[in-house]
N, C-alpha and C positions, 0 to 999 in steps of 0.2 A: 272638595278635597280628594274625593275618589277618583275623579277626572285629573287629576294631575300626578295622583299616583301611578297611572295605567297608560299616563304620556310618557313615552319615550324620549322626545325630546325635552321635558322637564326633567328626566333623570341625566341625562348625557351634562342639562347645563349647570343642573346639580352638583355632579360630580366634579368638570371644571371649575365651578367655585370653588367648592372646597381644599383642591389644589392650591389653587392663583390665593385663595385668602392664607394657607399654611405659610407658601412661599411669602409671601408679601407680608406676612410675622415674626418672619425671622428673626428680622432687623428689629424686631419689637420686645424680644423676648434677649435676644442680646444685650440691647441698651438697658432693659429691665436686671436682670442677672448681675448685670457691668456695676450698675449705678445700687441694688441693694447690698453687694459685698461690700459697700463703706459701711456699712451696719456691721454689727455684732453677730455674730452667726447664728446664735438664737432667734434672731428679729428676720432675717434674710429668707426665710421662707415666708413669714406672712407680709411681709412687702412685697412676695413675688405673685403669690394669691393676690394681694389685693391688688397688685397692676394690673394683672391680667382679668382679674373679675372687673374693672373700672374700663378698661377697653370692654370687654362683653357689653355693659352695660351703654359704654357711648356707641358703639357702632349699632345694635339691635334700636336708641335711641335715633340715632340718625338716621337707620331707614326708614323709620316710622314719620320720619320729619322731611321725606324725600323733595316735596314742594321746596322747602327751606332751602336744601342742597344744591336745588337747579339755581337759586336765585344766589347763590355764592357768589354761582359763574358772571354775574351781571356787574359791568364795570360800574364801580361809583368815583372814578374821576382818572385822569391822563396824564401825563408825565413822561417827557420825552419824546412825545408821538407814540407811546405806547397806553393801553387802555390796560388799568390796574382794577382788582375784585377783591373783592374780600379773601376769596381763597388764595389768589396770588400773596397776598399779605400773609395769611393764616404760613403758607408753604414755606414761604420767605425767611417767617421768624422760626419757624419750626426745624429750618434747617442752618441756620444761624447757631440757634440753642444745639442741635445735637452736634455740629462743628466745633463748638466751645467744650462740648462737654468731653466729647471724644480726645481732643487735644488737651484739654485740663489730664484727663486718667492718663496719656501715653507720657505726659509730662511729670506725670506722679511717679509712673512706671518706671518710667527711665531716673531721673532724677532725682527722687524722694527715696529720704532713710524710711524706714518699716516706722520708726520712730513717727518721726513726722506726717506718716499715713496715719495713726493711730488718734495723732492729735486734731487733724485734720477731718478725723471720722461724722460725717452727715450725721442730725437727728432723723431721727423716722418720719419727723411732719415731713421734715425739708424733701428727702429722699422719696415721698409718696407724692407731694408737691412736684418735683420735675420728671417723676413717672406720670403723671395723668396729665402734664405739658406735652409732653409727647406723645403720649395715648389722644388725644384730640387728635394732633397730626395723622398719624397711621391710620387714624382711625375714619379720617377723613377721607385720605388715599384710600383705603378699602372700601369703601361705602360706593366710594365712585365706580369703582372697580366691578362691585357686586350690581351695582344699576345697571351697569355698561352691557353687563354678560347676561342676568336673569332675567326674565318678567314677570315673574309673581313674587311677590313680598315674604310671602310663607318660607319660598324656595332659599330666598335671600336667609332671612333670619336662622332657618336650619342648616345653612353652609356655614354662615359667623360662629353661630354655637358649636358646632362639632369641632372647626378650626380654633378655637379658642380655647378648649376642651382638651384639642391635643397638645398644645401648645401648652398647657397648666402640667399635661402629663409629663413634656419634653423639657421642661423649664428647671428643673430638679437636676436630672446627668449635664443638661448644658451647663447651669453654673459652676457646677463640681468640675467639671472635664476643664473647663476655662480659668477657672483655680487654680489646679494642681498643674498646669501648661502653661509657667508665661508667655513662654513665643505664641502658645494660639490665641491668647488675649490680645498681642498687640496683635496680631492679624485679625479679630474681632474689632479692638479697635480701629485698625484702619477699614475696615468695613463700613464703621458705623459713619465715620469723616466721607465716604465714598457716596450714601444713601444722603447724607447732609448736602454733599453737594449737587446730587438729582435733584432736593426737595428747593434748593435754592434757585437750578438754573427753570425746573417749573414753575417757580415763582416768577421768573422772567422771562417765557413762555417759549423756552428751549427747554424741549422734552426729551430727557435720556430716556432710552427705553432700558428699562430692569433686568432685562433679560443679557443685555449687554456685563453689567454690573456683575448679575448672579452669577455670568459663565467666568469673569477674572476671578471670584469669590471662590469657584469651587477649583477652578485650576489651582488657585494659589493654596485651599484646603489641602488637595490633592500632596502636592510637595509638602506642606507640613507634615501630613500623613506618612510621607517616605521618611522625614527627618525626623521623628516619632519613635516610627519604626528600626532605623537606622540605631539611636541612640539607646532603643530597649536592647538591639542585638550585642553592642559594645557593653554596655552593663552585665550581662547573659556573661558574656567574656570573661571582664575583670573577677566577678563571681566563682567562677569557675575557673 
């Protein structure tokens, strides 16, 4: 342990982890936020806890299981002259479900009386149930991520946790901010439809790179931001 603390290079790929694992939760912490405001507002915080403590737990569990992971990648049968894996399936469904789910809320959004949201409103199994559906997925994609980049396990687990950690701290203003904002909810949700469709075409072994994704994400952040801003100044106005 002392040897890795007094490495240099185990701190630099440290510190990249915990980057690339924040980044790459966004999306995790979004859908989590999105999917407990069908709850009761009393309930919406311990569903958010308990998303994010059930991702901690499956990714610190998956890298303990790293043998497992490599053999994901191992085709167990072919279809179309392509070679399919478990994980191709795992990415498949998981980006299916967050395409449906994302499209269900912007259909709610747009479409649905307040009325009919209320009636419509998830129990906590159900709502904790397709949080840890998707917690598997992310949690997959990170795992791989964190192999790709570290090589020691320790290093790994202490990048998850701290990412996780901030992520519990940041999950709190993000749902409130994405509340009180429709328009940046539906541009959360079209985010999330955006990450559903990377997790699909990985699934069929066309790889978007994220970084492509995150730079429309935050251009398009950006301009909400001016339209934010814009519509606080006119308010300032009318007030005055």
């Amino acid at each position: 342990m002392a040897e890795l603390l007094s490495d240099p290079a185990v701190w630099a790929s440290f510190l990249t982890l915990v980057v690339l694992e924040i980044v790459l939760g966004v999306d995790n912490v979004i859908f989590i936020s999105i999917t407990a405001s069908r709850l009761p507002p009393e309930q919406r915080r311990s569903a958010r806890l308990f998303g994010l403590t059930g991702a901690l737990v499956m990714r610190v569990g998956l890298l303990f299981s790293i043998a497992w992971i490599a053999s994901l990648t191992t085709p167990i049968f072919s279809a179309f002259g392509q070679d399919v894996s478990w994980r191709d399936l795992i990415l498949l469904a998981g980006g299916l479900f967050l395409i449906y789910k994302a499209a269900t809320e912007i259909f709610t959004e747009v479409e649905g009386e307040e009325e009919d949201r209320q009636l419509a409103a998830a129990g906590f199994a159900t709502v904790i149930v397709q949080i840890i559906i998707l917690d598997l997925v992310f949690s997959l994609d990170s795992v791989i991520t964190a192999v790709g980049i570290a090589e020691h396990l320790e290093v790994m687990i202490a990048a998850v946790v701290i990412a996780i950690l901030v992520m519990m701290v940041a999950a709190e203003p993000i749902a409130k901010f994405v509340e009180e904002h429709p328009s940046t909810k539906m541009l959360a949700l079209a985010f999330l439809v955006m990450v559903g469709m990377a997790l699909v075409a990985d699934g069929f072994h066309v790889h978007v790179e994220r970084g492509f994704i995150y730079a429309a994400m935050v251009f398009a952040g950006a301009v909400e931001a001016l339209n934010l801003v814009r519509a606080s100044r006119r308010r300032a106005r009318v007030q005055s």
